[in-house]
MARSEMI-261803 format. One record per residue: x, y, z of N, C-alpha, C in turn. Coordinates in Angstrom, 3 decimals. Example, Ala and Ser with C-alpha at 12.3 -4.5 7.8 and 13.67 -1.06 7.14 Angstrom:
2
+----------+----------+----------+----------+----------+----------+----------+----------+----------+
:      n.u :      n.v :      n.w :     ca.u :     ca.v :     ca.w :      c.u :      c.v :      c.w :
+----------+----------+----------+----------+----------+----------+----------+----------+----------+
:   13.190 :   -5.690 :    7.800 :   12.300 :   -4.500 :    7.800 :   13.200 :   -3.300 :    7.800 :
:   12.850 :   -2.250 :    7.080 :   13.670 :   -1.060 :    7.140 :   12.900 :    0.030 :    7.870 :
+----------+----------+----------+----------+----------+----------+----------+----------+----------+
This chain:
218
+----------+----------+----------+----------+----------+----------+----------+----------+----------+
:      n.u :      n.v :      n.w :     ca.u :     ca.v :     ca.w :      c.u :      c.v :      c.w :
+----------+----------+----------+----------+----------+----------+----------+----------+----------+
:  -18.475 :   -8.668 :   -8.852 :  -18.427 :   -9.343 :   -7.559 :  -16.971 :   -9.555 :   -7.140 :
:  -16.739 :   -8.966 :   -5.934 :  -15.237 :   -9.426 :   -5.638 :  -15.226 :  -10.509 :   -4.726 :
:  -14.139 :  -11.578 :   -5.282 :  -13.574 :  -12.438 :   -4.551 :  -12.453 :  -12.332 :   -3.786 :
:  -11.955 :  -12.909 :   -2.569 :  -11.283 :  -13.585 :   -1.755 :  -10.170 :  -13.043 :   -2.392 :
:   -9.655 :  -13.681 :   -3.377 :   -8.229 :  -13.559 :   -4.329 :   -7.997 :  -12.475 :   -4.204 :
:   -8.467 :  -11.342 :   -4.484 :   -8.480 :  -10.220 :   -4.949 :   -7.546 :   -9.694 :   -3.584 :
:   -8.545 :   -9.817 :   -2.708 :   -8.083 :   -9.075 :   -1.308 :   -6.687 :   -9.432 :   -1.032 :
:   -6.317 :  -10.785 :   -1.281 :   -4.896 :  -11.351 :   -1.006 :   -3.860 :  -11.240 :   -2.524 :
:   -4.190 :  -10.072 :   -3.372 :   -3.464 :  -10.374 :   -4.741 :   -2.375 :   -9.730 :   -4.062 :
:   -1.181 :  -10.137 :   -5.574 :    0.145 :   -9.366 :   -5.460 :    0.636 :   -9.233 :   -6.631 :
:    0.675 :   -7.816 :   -7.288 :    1.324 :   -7.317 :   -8.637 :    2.048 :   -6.449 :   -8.315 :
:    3.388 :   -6.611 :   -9.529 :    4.278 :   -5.396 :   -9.987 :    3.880 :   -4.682 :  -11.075 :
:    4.374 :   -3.020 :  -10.768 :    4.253 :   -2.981 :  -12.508 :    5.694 :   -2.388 :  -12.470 :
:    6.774 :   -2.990 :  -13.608 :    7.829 :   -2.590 :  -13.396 :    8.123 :   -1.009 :  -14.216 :
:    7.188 :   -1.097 :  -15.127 :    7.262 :    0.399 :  -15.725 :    6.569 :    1.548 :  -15.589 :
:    6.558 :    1.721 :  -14.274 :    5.209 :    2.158 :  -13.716 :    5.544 :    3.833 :  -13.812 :
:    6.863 :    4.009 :  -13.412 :    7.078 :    5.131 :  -13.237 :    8.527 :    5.482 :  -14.295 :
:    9.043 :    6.229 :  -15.697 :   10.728 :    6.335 :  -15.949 :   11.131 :    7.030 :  -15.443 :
:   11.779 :    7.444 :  -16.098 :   13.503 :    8.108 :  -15.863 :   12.941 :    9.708 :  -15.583 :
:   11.887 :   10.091 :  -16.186 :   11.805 :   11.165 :  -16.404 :   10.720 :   11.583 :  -15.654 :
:    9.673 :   10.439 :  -15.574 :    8.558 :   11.075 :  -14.219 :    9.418 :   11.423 :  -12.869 :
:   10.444 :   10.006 :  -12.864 :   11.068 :   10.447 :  -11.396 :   11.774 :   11.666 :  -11.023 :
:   12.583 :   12.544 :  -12.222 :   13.308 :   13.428 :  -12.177 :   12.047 :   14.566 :  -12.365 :
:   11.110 :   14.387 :  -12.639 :   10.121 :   15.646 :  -12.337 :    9.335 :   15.391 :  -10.761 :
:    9.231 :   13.996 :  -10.580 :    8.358 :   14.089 :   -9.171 :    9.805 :   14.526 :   -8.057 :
:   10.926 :   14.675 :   -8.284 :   11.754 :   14.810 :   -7.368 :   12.105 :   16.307 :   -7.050 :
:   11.679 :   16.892 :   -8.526 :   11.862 :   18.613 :   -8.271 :   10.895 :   18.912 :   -7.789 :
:    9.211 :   18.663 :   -8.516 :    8.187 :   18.831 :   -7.331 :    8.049 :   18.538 :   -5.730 :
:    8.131 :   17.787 :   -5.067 :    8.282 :   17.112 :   -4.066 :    9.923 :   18.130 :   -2.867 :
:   10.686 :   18.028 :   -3.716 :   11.667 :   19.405 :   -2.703 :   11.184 :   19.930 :   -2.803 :
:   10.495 :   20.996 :   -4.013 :   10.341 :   22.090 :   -3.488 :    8.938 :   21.997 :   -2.965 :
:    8.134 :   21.283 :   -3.174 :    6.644 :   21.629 :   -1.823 :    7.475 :   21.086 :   -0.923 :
:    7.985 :   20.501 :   -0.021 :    9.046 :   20.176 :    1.092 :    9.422 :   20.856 :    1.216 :
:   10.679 :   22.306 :    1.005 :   10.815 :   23.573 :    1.084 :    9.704 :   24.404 :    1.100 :
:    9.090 :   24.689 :    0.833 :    7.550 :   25.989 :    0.436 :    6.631 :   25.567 :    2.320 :
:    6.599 :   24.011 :    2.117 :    5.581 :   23.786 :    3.211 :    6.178 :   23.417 :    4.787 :
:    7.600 :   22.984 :    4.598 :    8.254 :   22.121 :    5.979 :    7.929 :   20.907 :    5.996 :
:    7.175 :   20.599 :    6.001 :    6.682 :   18.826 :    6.377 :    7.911 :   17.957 :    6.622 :
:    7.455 :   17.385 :    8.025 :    7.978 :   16.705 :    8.083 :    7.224 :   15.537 :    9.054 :
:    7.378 :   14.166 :    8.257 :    6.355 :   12.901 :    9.328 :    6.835 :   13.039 :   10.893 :
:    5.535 :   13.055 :   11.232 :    5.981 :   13.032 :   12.399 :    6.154 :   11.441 :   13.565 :
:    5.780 :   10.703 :   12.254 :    5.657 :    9.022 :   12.685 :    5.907 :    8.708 :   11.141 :
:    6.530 :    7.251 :   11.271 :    6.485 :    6.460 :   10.453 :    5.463 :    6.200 :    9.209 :
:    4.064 :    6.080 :   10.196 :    2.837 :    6.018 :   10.033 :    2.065 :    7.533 :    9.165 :
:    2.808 :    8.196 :    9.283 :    2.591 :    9.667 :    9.004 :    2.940 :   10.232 :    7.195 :
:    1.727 :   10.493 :    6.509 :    1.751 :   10.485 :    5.090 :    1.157 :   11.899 :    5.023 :
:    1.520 :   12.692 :    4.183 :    1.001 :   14.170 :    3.608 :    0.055 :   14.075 :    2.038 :
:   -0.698 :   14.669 :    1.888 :   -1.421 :   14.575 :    0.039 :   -0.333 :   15.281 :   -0.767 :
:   -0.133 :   14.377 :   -1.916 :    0.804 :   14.891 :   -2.863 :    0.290 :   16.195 :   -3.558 :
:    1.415 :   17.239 :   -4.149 :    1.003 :   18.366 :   -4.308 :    0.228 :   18.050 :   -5.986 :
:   -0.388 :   18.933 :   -6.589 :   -1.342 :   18.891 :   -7.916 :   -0.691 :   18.364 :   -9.040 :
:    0.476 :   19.134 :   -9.037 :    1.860 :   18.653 :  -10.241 :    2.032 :   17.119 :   -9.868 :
:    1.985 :   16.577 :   -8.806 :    2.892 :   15.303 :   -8.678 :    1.530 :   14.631 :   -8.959 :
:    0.022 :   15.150 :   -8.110 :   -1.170 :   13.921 :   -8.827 :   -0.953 :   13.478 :  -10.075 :
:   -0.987 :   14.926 :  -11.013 :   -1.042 :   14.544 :  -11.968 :   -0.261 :   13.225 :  -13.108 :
:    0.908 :   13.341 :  -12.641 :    1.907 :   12.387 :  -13.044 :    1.733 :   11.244 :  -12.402 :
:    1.388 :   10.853 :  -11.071 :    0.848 :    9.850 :  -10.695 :   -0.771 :    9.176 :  -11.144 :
:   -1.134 :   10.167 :  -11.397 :   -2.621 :    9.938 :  -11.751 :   -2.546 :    8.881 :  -13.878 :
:   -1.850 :    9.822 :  -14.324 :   -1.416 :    9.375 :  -15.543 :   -1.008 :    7.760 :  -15.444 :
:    0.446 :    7.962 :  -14.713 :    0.684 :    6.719 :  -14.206 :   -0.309 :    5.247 :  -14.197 :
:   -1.065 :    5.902 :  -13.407 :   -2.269 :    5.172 :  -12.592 :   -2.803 :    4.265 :  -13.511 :
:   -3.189 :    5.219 :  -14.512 :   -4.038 :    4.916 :  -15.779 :   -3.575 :    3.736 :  -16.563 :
:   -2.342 :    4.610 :  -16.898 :   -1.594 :    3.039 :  -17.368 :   -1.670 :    1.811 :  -17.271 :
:   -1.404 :    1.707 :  -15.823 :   -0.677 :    0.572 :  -14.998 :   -2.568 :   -0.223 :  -15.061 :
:   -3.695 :    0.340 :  -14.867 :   -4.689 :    0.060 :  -14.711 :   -5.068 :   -1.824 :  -15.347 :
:   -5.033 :   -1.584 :  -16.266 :   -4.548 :   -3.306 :  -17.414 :   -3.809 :   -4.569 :  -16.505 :
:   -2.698 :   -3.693 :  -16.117 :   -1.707 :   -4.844 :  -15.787 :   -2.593 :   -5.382 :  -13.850 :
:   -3.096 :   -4.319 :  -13.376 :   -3.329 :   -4.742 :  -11.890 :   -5.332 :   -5.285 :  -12.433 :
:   -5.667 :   -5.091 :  -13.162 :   -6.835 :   -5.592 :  -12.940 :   -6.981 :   -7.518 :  -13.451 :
:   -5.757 :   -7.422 :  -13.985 :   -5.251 :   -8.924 :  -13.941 :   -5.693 :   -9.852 :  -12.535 :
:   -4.950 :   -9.428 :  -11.397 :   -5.266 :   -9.768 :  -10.641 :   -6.063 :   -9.134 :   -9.265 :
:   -6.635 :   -8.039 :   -9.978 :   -7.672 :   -7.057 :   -9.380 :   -8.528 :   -6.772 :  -10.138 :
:   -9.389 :   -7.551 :  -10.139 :  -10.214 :   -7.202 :  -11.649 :  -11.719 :   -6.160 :  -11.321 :
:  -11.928 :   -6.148 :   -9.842 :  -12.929 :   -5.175 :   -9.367 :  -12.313 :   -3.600 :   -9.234 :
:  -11.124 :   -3.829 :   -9.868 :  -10.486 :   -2.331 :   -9.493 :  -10.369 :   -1.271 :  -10.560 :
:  -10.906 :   -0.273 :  -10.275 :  -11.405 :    0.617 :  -11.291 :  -10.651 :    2.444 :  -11.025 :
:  -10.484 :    2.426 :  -10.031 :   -9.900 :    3.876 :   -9.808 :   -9.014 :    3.810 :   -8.574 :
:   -8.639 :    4.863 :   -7.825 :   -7.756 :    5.059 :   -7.079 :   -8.331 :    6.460 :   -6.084 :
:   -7.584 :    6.821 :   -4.916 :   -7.750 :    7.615 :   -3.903 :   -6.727 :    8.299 :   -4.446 :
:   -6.478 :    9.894 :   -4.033 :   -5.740 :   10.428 :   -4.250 :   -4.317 :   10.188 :   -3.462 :
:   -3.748 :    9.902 :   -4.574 :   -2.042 :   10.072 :   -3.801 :   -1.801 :   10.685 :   -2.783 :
:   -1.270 :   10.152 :   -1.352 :   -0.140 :   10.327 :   -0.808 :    1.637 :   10.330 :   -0.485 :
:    2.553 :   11.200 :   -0.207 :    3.735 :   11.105 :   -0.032 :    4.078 :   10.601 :    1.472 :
:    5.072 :    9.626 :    1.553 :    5.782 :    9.459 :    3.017 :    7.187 :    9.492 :    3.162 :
:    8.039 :    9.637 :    3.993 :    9.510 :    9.307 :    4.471 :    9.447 :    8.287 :    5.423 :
:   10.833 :    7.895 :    5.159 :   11.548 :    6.889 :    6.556 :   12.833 :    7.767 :    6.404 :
:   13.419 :    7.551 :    7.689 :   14.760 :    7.607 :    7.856 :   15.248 :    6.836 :    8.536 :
:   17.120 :    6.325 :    9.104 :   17.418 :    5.850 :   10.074 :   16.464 :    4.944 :   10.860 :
:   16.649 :    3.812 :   10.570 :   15.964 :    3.247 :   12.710 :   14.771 :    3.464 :   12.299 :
:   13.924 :    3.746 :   11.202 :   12.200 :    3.989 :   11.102 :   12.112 :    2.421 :   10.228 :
:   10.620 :    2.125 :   10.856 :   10.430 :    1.229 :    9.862 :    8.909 :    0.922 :    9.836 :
:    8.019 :    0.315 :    9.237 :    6.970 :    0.152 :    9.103 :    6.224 :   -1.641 :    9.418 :
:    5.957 :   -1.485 :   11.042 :    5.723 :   -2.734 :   11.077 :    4.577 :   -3.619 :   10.584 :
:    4.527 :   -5.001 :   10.385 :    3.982 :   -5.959 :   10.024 :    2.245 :   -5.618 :   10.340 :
:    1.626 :   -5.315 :    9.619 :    0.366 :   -4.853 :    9.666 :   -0.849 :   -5.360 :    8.482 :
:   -1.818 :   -5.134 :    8.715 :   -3.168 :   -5.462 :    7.352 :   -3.965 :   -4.397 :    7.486 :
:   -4.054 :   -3.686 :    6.228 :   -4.912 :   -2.702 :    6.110 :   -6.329 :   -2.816 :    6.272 :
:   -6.783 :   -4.212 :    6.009 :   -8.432 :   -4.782 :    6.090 :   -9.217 :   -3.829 :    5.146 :
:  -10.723 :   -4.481 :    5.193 :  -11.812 :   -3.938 :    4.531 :  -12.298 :   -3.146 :    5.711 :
:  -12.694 :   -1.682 :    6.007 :  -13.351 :   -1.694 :    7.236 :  -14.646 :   -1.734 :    6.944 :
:  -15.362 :   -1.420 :    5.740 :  -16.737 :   -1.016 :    5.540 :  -17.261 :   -1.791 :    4.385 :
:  -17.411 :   -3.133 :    4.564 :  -17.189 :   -4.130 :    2.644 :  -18.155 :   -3.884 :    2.343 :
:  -19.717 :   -2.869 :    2.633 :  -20.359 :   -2.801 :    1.597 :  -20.655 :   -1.695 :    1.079 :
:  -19.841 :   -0.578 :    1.436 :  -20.051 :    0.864 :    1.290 :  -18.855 :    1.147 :    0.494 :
:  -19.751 :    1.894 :   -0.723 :  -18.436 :    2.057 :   -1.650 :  -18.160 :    3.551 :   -1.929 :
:  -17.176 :    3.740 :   -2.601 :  -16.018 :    3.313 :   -3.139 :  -15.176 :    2.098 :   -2.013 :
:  -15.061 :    0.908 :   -2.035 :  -14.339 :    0.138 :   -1.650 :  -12.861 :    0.020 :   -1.284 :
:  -12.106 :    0.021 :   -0.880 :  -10.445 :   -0.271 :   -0.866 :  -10.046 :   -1.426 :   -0.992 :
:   -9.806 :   -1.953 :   -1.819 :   -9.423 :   -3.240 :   -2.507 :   -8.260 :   -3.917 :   -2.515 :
:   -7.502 :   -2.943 :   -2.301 :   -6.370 :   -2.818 :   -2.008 :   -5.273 :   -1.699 :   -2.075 :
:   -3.821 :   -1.737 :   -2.203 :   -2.998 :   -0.507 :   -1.877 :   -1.933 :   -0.288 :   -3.261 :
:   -1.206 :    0.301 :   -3.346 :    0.083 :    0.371 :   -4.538 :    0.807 :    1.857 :   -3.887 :
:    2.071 :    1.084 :   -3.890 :    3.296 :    1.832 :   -3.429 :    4.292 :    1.865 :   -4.419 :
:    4.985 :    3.209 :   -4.449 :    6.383 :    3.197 :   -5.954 :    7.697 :    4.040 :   -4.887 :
:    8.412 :    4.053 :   -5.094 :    9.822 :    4.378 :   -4.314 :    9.562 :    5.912 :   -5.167 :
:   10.276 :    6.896 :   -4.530 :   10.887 :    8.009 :   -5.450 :   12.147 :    7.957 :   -5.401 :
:   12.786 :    7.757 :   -3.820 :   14.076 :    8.023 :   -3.833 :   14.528 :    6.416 :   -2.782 :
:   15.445 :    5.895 :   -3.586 :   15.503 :    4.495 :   -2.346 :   16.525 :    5.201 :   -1.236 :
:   16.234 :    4.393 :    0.124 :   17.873 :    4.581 :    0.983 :   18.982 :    4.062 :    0.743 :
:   20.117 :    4.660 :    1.596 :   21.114 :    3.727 :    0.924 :   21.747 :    2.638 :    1.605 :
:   20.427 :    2.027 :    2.307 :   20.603 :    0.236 :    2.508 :   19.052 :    0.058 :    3.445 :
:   18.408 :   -0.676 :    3.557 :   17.428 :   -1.380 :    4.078 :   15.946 :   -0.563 :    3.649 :
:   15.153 :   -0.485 :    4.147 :   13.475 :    0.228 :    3.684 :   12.484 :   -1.027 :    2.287 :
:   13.117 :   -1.862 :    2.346 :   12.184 :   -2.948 :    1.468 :   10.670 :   -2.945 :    1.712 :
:   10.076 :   -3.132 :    0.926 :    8.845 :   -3.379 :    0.984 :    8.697 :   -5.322 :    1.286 :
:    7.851 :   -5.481 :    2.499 :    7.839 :   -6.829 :    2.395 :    6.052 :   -7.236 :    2.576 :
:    6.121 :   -8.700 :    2.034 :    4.435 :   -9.381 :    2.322 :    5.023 :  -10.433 :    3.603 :
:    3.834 :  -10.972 :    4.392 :    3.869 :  -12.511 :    4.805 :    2.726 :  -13.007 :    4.584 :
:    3.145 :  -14.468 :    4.718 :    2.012 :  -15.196 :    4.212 :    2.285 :  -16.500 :    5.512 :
:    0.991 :  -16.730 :    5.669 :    1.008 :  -17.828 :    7.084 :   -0.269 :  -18.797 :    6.714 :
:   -0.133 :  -19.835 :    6.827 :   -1.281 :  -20.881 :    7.397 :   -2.042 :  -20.793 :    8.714 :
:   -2.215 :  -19.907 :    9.559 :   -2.221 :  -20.103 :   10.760 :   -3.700 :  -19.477 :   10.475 :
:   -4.921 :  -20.176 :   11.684 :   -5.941 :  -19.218 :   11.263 :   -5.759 :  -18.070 :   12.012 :
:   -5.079 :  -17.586 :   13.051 :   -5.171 :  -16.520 :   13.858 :   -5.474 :  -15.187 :   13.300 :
:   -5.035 :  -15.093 :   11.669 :   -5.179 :  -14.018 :   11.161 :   -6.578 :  -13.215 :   10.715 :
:   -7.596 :  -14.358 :   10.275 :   -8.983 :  -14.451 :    9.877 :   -9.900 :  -13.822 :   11.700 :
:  -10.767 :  -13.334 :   10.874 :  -11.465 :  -12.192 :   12.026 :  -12.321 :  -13.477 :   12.232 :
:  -13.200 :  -14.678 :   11.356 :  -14.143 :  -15.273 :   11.716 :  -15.667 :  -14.817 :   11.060 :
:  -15.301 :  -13.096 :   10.451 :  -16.352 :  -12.572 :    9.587 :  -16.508 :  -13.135 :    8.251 :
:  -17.327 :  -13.209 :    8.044 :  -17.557 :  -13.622 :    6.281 :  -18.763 :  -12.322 :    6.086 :
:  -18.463 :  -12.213 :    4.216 :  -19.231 :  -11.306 :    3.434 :  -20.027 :  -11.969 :    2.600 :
:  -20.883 :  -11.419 :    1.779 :  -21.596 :  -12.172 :    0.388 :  -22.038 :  -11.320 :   -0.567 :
:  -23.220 :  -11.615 :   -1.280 :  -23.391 :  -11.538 :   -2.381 :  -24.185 :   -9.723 :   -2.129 :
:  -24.827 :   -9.835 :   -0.856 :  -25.291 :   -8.497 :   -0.047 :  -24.437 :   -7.425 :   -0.210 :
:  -23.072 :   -7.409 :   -0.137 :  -22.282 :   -6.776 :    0.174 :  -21.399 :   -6.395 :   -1.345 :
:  -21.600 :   -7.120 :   -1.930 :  -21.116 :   -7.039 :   -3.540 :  -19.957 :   -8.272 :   -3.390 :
:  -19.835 :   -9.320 :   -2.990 :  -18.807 :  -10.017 :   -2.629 :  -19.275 :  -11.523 :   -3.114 :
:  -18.136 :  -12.143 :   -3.669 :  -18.323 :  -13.889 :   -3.616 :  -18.889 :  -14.288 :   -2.299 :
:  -19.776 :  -15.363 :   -2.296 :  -20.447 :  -15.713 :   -1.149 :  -19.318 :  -16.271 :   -0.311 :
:  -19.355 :  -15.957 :    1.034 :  -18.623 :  -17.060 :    2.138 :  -17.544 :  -16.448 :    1.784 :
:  -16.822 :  -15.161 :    1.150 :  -15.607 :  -14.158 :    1.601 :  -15.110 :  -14.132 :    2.499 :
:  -14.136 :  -14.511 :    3.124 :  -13.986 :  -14.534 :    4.661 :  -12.833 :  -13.250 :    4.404 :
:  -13.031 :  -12.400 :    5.814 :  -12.112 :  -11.082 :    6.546 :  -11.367 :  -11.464 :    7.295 :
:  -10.022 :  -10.866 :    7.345 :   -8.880 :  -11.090 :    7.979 :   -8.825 :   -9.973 :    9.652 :
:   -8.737 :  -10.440 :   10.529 :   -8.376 :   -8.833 :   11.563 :   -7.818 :   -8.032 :   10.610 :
:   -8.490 :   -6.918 :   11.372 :   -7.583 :   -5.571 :   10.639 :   -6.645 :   -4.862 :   11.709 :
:   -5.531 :   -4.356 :   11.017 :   -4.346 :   -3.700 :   11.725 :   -3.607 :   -2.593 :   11.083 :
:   -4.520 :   -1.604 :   10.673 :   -4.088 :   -0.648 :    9.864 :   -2.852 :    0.208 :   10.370 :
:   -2.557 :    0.280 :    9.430 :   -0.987 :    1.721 :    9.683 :   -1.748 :    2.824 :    9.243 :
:   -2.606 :    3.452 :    9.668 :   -2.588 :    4.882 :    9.910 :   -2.266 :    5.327 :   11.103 :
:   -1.811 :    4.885 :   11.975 :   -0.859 :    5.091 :   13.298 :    0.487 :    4.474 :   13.802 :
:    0.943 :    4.734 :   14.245 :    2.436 :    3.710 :   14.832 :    1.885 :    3.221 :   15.780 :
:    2.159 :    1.588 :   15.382 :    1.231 :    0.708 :   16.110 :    2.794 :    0.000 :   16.974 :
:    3.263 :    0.397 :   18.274 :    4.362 :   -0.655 :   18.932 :    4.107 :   -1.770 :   19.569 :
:    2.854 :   -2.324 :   19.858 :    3.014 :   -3.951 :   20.273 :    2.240 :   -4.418 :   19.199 :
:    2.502 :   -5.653 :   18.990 :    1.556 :   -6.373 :   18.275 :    0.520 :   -7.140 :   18.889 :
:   -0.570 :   -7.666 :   17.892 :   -2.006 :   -7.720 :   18.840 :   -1.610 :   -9.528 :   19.134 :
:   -2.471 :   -9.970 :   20.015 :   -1.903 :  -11.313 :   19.895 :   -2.604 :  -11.826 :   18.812 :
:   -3.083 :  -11.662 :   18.134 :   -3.679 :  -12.350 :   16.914 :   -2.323 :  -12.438 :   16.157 :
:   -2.061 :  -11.490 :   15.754 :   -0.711 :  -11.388 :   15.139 :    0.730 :  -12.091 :   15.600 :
:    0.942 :  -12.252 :   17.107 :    1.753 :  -12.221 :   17.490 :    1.828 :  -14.091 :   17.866 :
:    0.795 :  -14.808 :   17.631 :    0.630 :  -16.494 :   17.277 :    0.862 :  -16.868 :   15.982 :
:    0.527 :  -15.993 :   15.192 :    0.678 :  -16.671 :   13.943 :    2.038 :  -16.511 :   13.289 :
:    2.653 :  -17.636 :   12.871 :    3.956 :  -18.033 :   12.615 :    3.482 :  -17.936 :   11.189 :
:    4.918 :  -17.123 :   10.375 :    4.825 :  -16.626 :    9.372 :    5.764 :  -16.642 :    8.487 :
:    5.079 :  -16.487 :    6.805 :    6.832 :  -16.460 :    6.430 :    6.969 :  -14.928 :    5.215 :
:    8.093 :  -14.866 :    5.688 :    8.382 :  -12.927 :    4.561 :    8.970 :  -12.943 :    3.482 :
:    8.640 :  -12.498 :    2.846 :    9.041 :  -12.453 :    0.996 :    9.447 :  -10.978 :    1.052 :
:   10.656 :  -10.969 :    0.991 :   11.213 :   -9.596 :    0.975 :   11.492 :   -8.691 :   -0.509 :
:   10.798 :   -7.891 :   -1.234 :   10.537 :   -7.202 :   -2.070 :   11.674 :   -6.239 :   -2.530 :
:   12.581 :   -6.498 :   -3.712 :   14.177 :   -5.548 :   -3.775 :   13.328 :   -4.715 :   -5.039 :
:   12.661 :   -3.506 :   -4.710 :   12.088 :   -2.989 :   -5.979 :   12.961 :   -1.541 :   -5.980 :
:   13.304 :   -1.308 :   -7.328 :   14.205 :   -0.082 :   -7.350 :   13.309 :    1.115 :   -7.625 :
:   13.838 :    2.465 :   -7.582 :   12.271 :    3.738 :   -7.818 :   11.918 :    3.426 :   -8.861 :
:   10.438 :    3.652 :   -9.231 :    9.596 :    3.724 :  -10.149 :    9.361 :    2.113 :  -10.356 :
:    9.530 :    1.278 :   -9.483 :    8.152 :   -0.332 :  -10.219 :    7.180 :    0.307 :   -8.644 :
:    5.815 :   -0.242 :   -9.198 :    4.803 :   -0.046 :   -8.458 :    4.735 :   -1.529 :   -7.413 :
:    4.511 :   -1.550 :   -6.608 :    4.116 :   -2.591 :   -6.031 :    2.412 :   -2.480 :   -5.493 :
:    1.801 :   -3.262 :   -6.172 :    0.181 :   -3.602 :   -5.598 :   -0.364 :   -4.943 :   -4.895 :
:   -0.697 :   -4.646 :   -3.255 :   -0.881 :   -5.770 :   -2.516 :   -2.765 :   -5.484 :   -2.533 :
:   -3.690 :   -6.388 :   -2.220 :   -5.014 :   -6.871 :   -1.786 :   -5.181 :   -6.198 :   -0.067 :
:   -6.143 :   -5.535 :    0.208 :   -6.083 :   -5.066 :    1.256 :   -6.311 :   -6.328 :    2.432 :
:   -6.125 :   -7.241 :    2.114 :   -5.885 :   -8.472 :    3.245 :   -4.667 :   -8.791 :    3.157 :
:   -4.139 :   -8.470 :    2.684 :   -2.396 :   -8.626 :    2.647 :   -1.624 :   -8.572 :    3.424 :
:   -0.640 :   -8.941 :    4.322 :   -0.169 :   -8.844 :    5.396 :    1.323 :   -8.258 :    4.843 :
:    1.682 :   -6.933 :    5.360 :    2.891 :   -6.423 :    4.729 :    3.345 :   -5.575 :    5.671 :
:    4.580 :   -4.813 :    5.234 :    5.356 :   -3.932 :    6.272 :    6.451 :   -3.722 :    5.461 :
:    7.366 :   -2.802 :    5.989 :    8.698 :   -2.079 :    5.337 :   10.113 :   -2.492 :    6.614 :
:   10.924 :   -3.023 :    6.332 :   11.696 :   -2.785 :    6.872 :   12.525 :   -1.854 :    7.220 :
:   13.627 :   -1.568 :    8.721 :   13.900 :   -0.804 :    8.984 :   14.936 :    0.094 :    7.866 :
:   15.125 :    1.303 :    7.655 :   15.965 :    2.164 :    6.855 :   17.238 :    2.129 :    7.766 :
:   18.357 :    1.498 :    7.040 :   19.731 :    1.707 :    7.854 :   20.783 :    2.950 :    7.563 :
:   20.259 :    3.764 :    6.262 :   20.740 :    4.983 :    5.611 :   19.898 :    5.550 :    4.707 :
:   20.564 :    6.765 :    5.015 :   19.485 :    7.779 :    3.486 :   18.091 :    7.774 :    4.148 :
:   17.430 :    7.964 :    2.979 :   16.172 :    8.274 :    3.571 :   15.675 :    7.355 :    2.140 :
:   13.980 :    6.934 :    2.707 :   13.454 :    6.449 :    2.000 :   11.956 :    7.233 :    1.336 :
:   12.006 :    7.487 :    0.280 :   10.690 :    8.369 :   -0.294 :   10.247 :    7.468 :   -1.235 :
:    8.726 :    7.536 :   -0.627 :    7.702 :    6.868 :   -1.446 :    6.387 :    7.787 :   -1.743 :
:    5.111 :    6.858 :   -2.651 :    4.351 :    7.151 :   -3.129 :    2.775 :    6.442 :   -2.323 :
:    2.219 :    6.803 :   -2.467 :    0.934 :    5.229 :   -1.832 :   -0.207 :    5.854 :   -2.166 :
:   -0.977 :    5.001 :   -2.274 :   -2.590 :    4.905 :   -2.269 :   -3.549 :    4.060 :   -2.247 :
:   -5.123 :    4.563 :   -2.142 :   -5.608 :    3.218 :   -1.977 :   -6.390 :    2.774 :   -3.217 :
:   -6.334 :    1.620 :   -3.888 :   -7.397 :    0.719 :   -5.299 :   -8.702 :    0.648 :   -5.033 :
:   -9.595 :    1.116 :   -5.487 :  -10.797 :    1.234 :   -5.311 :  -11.202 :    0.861 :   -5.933 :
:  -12.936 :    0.451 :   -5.784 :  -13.713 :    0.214 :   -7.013 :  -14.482 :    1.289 :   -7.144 :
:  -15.635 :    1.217 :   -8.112 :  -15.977 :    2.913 :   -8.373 :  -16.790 :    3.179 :   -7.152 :
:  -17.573 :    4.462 :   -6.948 :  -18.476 :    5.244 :   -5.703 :  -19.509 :    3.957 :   -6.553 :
:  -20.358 :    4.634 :   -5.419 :  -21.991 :    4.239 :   -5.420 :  -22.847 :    4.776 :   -6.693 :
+----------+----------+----------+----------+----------+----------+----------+----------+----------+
């Protein structure tokens, strides 16, 4: 049964990725980047990692599995890896991924992001956290749905698009940001009610990892 908590957790894993996954996901990754072109065409804009890099992420995954079911304890597998960039002036605004479908599973429980390559100044990963109710949709889940009774849902505001105004739900609720200094390879895992975003990249480019925490299919 998942609870509330879950949706709003927040774990690191600092050994998520060494020295040596990164120097292999970095030769993979140029060269499918050379072989294919890609390039985001938004912020918002993520490609599937090539087979070589699942795999090392997938391994990864496994690992780290212990340390995030701590405070994800309905979480059992993962979606297949995606890759993204920032550059310059890009940034990833203040958004919530939400539940869209809480009783149809495989579930999204939440997300986990790892750096490959940091910029060379700004692209942080950040959370907020607010008292305000503006954020809560007013939906609740239960026991129907596989959920602690009286679960309450947050609006959803997903980044699978570049979203430029904010909704006014968002844009009342007074908030506060915990800004995240994680160097390549710690994982960061937020609760898909989580309220998060990346700040703007002021140099370099920023390469990351992402996906979504699931619980198992049906």
């Amino acid at each position: 049964m998942i609870h509330l908590s879950e949706t709003l957790a927040l774990q690191t894993v600092e050994d998520f990725l060494d020295a040596d996954d990164l120097a292999r996901l970095v030769k993979i990754m140029d060269a499918e980047l050379a072989a294919t072109g890609w390039k985001p065409r938004s912020p918002a804009d993520v490609v599937l990692a090539p087979a070589q890099a699942q795999e090392i992420l997938q391994a990864a995954t496994v690992r780290a599995i212990p340390v995030l079911r701590r405070v994800l304890p309905s979480v059992t597998t993962h979606a297949p890896w995606a890759y993204t960039e920032l550059t310059p002036g890009q940034d990833v605004p203040a958004h919530i991924d939400g539940i869209p479908d809480p009783a149809v599973r495989p579930r999204r429980l939440g997300r986990i992001g790892v750096v490959l390559d940091g910029p060379g100044g700004g692209g942080e990963f950040y959370v907020e956290t607010t008292s305000s109710p503006a954020i809560w949709s007013g939906q609740a889940v239960g026991e129907s749905e596989g959920y602690a009774p009286g679960t309450t849902l947050t609006h959803r505001l997903p980044h699978d698009r570049a979203h430029h105004s904010t909704p006014e739900w968002l844009r009342d609720a007074v908030r506060t940001r915990w800004v995240a200094h994680t160097p390549p390879g710690v994982a960061v895992a937020y609760g898909a009610q989580v309220l998060h975003g990346v700040l703007p990249v002021h140099a370099g480019r920023l390469r990351k990892f992402v996906t979504d925490l699931t619980d198992a299919p049906a």
